[in-house]
N, C-alpha and C positions, 0 to 999 in steps of 0.2 A: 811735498816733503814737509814735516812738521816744523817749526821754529823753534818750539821750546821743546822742555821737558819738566815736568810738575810730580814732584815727588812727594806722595801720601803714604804715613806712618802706619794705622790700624782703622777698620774700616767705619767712615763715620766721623774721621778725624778730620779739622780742621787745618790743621799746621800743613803748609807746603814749602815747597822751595822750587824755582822755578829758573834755571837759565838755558839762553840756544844752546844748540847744537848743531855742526854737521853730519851731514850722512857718515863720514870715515868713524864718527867718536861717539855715534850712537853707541853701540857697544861696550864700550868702554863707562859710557856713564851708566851702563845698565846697573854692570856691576860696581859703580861707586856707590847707586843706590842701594843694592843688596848688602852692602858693606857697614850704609849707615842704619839700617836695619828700616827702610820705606817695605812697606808691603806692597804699594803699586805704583804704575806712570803711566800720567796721562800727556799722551803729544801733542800740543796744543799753545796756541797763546804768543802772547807778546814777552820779549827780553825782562824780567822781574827776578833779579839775584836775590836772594832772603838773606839774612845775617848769617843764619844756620851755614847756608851754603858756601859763605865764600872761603871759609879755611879751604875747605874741598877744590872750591876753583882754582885759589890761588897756589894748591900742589901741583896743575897741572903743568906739562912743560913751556917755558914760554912760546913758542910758535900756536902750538894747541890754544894757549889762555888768550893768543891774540883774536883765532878766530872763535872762540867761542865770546868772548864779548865785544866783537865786531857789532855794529850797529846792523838792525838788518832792515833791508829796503820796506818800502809799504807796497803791502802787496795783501791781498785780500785772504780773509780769515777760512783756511783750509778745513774741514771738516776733520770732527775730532777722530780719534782712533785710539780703541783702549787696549793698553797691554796687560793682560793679568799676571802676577806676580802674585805666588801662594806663599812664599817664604823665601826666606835665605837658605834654605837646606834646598828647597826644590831649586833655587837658578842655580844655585852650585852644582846639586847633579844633573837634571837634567836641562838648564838652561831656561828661559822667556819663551812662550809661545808668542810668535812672531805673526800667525794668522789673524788677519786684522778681523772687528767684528765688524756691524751693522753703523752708519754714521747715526745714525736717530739716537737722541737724547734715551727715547722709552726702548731701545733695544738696549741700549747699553747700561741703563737701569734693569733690565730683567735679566742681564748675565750677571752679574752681580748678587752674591747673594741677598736676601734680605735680611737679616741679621744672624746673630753670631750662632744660635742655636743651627740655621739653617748652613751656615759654613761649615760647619764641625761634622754635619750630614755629606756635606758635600766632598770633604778632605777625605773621611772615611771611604767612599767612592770611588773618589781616584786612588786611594792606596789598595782598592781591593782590586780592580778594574788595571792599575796598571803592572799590579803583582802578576795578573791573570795572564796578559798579554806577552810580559817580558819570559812567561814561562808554559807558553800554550804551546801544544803540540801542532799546532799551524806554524809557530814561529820557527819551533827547531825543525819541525821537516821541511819545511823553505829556506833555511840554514844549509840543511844536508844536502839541499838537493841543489842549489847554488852552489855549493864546493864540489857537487861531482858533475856540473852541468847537465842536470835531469830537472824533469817536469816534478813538482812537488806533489807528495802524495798525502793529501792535509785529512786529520783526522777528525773521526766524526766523535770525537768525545769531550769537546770542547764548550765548556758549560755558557759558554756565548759567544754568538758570531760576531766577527768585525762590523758589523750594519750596526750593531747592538751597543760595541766600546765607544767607534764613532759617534755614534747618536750623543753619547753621555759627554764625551771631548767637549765635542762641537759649543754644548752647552757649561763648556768649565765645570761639568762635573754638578752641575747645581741639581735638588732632586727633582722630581715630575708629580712624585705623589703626597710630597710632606710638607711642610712647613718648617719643619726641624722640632715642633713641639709634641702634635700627633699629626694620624694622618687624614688627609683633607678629606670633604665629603664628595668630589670627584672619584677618587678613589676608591670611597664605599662603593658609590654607585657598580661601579667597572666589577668591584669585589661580588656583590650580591648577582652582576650578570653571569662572570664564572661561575659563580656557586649553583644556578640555573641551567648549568649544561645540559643534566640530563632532561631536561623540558623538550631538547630538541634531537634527540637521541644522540649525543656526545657523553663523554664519559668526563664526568668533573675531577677522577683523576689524575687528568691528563694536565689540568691546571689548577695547582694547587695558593692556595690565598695565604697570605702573611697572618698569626694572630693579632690581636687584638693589641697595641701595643700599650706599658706598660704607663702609668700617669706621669704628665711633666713632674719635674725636680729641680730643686735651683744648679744650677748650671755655670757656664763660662759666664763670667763680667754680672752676676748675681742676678742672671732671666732665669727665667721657671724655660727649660729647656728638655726635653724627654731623651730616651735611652736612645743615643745617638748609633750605638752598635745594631740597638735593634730596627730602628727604622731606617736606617741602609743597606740591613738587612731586607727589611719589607719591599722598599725601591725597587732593588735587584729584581726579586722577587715576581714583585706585581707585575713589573714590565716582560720580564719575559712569559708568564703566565698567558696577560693578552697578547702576546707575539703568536706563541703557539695557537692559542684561540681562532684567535684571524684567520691563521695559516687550516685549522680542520674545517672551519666553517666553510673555507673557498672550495675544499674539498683535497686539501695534501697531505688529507690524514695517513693513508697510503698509496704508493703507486699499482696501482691496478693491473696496469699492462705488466708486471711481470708474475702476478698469481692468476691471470685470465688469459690466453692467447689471442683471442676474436675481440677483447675487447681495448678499444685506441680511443679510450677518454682520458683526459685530466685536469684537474680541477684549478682554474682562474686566481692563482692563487698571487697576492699582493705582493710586490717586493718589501722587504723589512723596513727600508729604508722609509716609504712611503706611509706606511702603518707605522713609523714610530712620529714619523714628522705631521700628521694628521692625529693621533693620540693626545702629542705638544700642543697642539695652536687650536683643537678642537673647546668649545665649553662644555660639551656633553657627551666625551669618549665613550660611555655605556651605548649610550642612541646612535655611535659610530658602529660599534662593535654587534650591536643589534640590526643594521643595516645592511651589516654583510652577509648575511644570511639571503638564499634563491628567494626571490617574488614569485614562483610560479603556483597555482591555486593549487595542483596535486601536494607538495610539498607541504603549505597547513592543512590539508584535508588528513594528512598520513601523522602529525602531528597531533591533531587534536586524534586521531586514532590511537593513538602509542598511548594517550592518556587514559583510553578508556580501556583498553586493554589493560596496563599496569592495575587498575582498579580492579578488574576481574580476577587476576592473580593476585591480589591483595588479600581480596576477600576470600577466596580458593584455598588460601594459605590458614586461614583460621580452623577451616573444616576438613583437613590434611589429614589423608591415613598417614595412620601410626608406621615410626619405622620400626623397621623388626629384620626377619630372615626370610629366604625367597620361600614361596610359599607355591605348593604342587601336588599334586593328586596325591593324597596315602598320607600324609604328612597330617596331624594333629597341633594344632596351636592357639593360642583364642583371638587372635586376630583373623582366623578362619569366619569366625560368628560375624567379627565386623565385614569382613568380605561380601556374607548373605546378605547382609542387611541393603548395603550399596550395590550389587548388583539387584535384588529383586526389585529397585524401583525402574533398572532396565530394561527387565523382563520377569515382568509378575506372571505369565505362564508359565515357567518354569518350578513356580512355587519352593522356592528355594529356601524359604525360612520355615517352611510347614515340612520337615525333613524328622521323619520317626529315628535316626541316626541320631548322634553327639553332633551337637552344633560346633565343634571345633572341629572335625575332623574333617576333611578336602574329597569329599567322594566324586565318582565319577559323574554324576549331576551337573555339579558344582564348577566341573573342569570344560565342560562344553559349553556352560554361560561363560566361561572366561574366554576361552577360544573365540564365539562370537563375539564377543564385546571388543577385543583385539584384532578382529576383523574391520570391524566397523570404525576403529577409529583409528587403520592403518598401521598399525604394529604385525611384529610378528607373532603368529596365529599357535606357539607352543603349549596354550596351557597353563603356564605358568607366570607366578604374578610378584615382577619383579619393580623397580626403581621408576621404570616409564608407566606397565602399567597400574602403578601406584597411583603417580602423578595424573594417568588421564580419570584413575576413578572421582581423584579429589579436585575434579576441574581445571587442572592446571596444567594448560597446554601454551606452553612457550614457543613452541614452533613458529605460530601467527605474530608474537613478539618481536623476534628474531627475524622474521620476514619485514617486520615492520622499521624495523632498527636498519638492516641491508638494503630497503630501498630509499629510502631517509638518504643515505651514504650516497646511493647511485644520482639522487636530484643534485647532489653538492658538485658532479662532476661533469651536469648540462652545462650547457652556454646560458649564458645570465639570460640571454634574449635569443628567443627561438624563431622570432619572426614575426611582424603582422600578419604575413598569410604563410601557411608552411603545411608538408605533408608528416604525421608521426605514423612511426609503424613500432607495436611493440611486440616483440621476436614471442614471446609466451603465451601473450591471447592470441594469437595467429588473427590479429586485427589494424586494419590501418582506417587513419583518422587523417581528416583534412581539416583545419583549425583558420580560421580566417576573424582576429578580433576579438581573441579568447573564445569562439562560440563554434562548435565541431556542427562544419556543415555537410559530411558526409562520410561515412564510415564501411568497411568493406570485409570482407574476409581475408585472407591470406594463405599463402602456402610458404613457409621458410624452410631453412637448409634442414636436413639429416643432425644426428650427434655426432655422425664422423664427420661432415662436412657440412661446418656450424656457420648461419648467419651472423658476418661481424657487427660489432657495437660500434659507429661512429656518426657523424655528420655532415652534408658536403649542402650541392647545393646543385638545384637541376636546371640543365641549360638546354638540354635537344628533347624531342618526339618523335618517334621513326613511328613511320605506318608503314605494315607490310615489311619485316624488318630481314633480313638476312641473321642467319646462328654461326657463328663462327666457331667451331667445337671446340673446347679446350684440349693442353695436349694428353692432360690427366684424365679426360675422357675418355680420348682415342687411343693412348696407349693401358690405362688402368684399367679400364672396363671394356674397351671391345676387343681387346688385344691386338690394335695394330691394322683392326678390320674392319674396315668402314663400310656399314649399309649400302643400302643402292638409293639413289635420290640425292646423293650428295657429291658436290662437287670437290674434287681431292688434286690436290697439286705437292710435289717434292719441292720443298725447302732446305736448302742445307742438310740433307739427309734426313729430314722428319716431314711424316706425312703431315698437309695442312687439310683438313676437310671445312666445307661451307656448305651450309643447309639453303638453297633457295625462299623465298615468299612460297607461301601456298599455305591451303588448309592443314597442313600435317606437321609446318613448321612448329619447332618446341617453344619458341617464343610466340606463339599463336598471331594476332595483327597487329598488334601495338608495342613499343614498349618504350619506357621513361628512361632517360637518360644522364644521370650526375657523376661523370667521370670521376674514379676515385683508383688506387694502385690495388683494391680485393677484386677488380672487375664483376661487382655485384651491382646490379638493376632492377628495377620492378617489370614486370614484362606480363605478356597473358601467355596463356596454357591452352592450351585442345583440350586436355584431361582435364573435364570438368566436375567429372565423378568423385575426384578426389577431396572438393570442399565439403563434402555432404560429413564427410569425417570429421571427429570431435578435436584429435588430434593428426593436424596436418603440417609434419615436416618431413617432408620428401623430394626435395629440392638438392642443388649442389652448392647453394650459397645463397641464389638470387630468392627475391620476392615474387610472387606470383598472385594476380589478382584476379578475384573473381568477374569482376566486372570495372574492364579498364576503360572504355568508351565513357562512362562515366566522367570518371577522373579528367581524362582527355575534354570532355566538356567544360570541367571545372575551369581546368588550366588556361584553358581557351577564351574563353568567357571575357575577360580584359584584354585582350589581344585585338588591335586594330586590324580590320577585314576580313573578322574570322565569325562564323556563327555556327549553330548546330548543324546547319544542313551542309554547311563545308567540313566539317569534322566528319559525318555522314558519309560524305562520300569518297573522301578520302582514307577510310575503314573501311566500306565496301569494293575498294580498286586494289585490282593487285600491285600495284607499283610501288617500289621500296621508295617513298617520298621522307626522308630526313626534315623535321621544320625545329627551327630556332626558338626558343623563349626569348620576345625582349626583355621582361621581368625576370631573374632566377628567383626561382621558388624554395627553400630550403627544406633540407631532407633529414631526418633524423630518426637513424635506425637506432633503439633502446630496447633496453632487456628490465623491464618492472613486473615482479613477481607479485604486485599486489599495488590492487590500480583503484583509486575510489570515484564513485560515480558523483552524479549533480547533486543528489540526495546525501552524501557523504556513507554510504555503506562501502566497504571494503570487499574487495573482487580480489583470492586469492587464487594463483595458477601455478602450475608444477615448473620442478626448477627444472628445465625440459637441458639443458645444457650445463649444470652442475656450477653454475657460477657463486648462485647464493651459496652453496656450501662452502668454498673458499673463501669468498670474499667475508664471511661470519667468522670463520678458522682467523682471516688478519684481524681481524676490529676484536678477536677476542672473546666471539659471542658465539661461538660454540667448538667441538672439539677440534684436532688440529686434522687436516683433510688433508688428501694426498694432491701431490704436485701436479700441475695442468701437462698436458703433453707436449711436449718441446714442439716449438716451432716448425713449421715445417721448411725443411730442406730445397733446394733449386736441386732438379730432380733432372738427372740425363735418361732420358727418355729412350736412347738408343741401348743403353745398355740395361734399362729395364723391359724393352722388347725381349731383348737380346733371352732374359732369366726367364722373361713368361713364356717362350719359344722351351726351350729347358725342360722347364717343368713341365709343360704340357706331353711333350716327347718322354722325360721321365714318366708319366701317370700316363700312357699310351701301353710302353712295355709295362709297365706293373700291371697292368688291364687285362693285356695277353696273357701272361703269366697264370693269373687269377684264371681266366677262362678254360686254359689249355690243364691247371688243376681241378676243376669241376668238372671236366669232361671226363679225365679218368677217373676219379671216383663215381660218376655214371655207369662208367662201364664198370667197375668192381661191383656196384649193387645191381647191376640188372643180370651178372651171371649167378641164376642160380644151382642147387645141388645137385646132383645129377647121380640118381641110385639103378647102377646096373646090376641085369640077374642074368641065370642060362635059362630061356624060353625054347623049346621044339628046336632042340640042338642049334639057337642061335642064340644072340644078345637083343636086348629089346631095349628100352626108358619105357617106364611107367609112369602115367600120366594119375596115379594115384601120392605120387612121390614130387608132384610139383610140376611135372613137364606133359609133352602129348606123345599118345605110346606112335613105337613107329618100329618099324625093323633096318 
């Protein structure tokens, strides 16, 4: 507990005054101090009455004035503890903060400001800072929701979060980026790395930089001090700026899982509190801020990509057809003239500019080099030459950009570290990769899900290898697709009213002899196939979720390979035995199933593949970077399988009678067209048919 109490006037001042106290009268001399107009107290120190002080003591009551100049024992010098005191207006309304700071002389030097220009920065802070608070929609719904005993329902429109007021409290409000006169070259630095966003495909919108602020002016107590409004301004500002920054780089730019369904990543994103307190204590926040950015070598490879692209559209843009009106067979205009020009360097057999017609006018020549031209560069094939195929005649295809930008996003939302040794599979090149030290020591083909039954996006980590493995059939198999009617070869037992079926080991099993095992809640695995025909194809997804590899004995080698007692020839032969043999990993190997629509190789050329499962289009739609895209298909449902029996029983029975129906009316319309006319006459006083009249004569 402190001994004394040391009462200083304005910051810098000399004059104190100094007597004990006990704990009961702390309070009490707080406000004697705020009275005589001290701006702060330091608790500290030995009995020392000042002149100043003793009117003031000798008010107190006598019992009180006994013990506060009671003598006090010797007892060893406590560690100081500063109270900040900003005024007499502020301990009147709000009172002393009573949170003690740091005992060290140099922490209690850095809470403090350091002169008055930088106070004047700091007052402005807490007056904007605690205006915000006393009237933030965090406070009143936490208000309401207190008075009716409910869970508060805190809004998201609140121009800073409590991580953010805190932070600035904690440090009495003093600034991070100024000095009080302008703002520091930390500051810059941090400034010029926002301004840098789009270097790394972020939008520098998203974090906007303070101007330049205005030149010092003489000021409080006659220092050359700068525009206090505006560099508390800046503060505000800059801080949350790089808060947000932090926060896109880890990848929280948006939540993913609710505009993608299959896909269960999110991005490692820092608490505020941690990124504001590393900001503070760092000397080089830019090199912090720059650090948070994925190490992984794809991510600068698609970076220094993005740069050379924007150049391409750069320059594209100089040599831009003109805009004008759509333009289509029959149609006369002279932007028609400029059309020939630019298509005949795509096809000089067609002779498009040696045209005995008006070179303005769109003849029907002219419309079948557009047609193919629109072929070939994946448009549609009408004819007609509108906004895109403008754009592809003038070089400028954003599409690659935009690919470029959405996989950029997808690295922000890896695991910062994928593993010293780890399998990658990426669902679009239908290719899996085995990565041991940054160096891909084996790669393979694949076979993933369907578009209706889409391989998910996530990460686990693999722990079994089943040789010889049992299929367990899903119940969305056995009731969605066979209806209820399990093949022969397979073994079926009643569950709870639902058939269970199980496929044995053998050559015809669907999981073929191997498969890899990373437990995770999509029940997806890599496994082998019988259907070996189907990797021959360019595009292979025909699967129900799981992975499918071309050649898993491999893999199975790989894995093996550090494994105590294991070698090829026991890998061998436990692939050629039928025995369902389950083996354990002592190492887990990590697994990382990802969707990159544009993957670059060792060389740095750029490998781009179709958006085989529609994600890039939405995930562009959120970030802004192209049009708005319709909504992912709702999750799917836990599905009572008895009662969807029940409907495919139904319908089948409905499309049975409709069948009959259908048959039992084609029959008689058979017979109406197979009777035909029938012309009777009187022959040798009897009746005949003439076979000249369609039929065979007869009597």
């Amino acid at each position: 507990m402190p001994r004394s109490i040391s009462f200083l006037r304005a910051p810098g001042s000399q004059h104190q005054a100094r007597f004990a106290v006990k704990p009961l009268l702390q309070r009490a001399a707080l406000f004697i101090a705020g009275s005589l107009g001290y701006g702060g107290l330091i608790l500290s120190g030995p009995v020392n009455i000042a002149a100043e002080a003793r009117p003031v003591v000798s008010a107190l009551p006598p019992t009180a004035l006994a013990k506060v100049t009671a003598p006090l024992p010797a007892t060893p010098k406590p560690p100081a503890t500063l109270i900040k005191l900003s005024s007499l207006a502020a301990i009147q309304k709000d009172g002393p903060s009573l949170t003690p700071a740091s005992a060290t002389a140099a922490q209690t030097k850095r809470l403090k400001p350091a002169n008055a220009c930088e106070a004047a920065v700091a007052d402005l802070i807490r007056q904007k800072l605690r205006a915000l608070r006393s009237s933030s929609p965090q406070l009143a719904a936490l208000k309401s929701a207190s008075r009716r005993n409910m869970r508060p329902q805190t809004s998201k429109t609140a121009p800073y979060s409590d991580a953010f007021i805190r932070f600035y409290a904690t440090r009495d409000y003093r600034p991070l980026w100024t000095d009080g006169r302008e703002i520091l070259p930390k500051a810059k630095e941090v400034m010029a790395e926002l301004q840098s966003a789009a270097t790394y495909g972020l939008d520098p919108k998203d974090f906007p930089v303070p101007a330049p602020p205005k030149k010092p002016a003489d000021g409080w107590f006659g220092k050359a001090c700068g525009d206090a409004q505006a560099l508390a301004a800046a503060e505000l500002m800059l801080t949350q700026s790089a808060l947000t920054y932090a926060k896109h780089v880890r990848g929280g730019r948006i939540d993913v899982t609710k505009i993608n369904r299959d896909v269960y990543r999110r991005g490692e994103v820092l608490p505020e509190t941690e990124v504001l307190a590393t900001l503070a204590g760092s000397a080089n926040p830019a090199q912090f801020l720059r650090d948070l950015h994925p190490k992984h070598p794809q991510y600068a490879r698609l970076i220094k990509a993005l740069a050379v692209e924007r150049e391409k559209i750069a320059a594209a843009e100089k040599n831009k057809f003109p805009d004008g009106p759509l333009l289509y067979r029959g149609i006369t205009h002279p932007h028609v003239e400029i059309l020939r020009e630019r298509l005949a360097a795509f096809f000089p057999r067609y002779r498009l500019h040696k045209t005995t017609q008006n070179p303005h006018y769109f003849d029907r020549r002219l419309a079948r080099a557009v047609r193919t031209f629109q072929r070939r560069q994946g448009l549609k094939a009408d004819g007609k030459v509108g906004s895109q195929t403008k754009a592809a005649l003038s070089g400028i295809d954003k599409r690659k950009l935009r690919s470029l930008l959405v996989n950029l996003e997808r690295w922000r939302w890896m695991p910062r570290e994928l593993g010293e040794k780890y399998i990658f599979v990426n669902i679009p090149e239908f290719r899996l990769r085995v990565v041991n030290k940054g160096r891909v020591i084996h790669q393979e083909r694949i076979i993933v899900g369907k578009p209706r039954n889409r391989t998910p996006v996530f990460s686990d980590e693999m722990e079994t290898v089943v040789f010889n493995p049992y299929w367990n059939v899903p119940r969305s198999i056995i009731y969605g697709e066979w209806g209820g009617r399990v093949p022969r070869g397979f073994k079926t037992a009643i569950y709870r009213g639902e058939i269970i079926a199980r496929q044995p080991p053998g050559p015809n099993n669907a999981l073929g002899k191997i498969k890899f095992l990373f437990p995770n809640k999509h029940a997806v695995y890599i496994h082998d196939t019988p259907k070996r025909h189907l990797f021959k194809r360019k595009v292979r997804a025909f699967s129900h979720g799981c992975v499918r590899l071309r050649n898993p004995k491999k893999l199975a080698h790989i894995l093996f390979r550090d494994e105590a007692g294991w070698n090829a020839a026991k890998v061998n032969r436990f692939y050629r035995s039928r025995r369902n043999r389950p083996v354990k990993l002592s190492q887990k190997v990590p697994v990382h199933l990802a969707y990159f629509t544009a993957w670059a190789d060792e060389t740095g050329k750029i490998n781009y593949f179709n958006d085989l499962y529609g994600h890039d289009r939405r995930i562009a739609a959120a970030l802004k970077y192209g049009p708005p895209a319709a909504p992912d298909r709702a999750i799917k449902k836990k599905r009572n399988y008895q009662q969807l029996l029940a409907a495919r029983k139904a319908r089948a029975k409905r499309q049975r009678r409709l069948a009959r129906q259908k048959a039992r009316e084609r029959a008689k319309m058979a017979r109406r067209k197979s009777r035909k006319r029938k012309y009777y006459y009187y022959y040798s006083g009897g009746y005949g048919y003439s076979p000249w009249y369609g039929g065979s004569f007869g009597y």
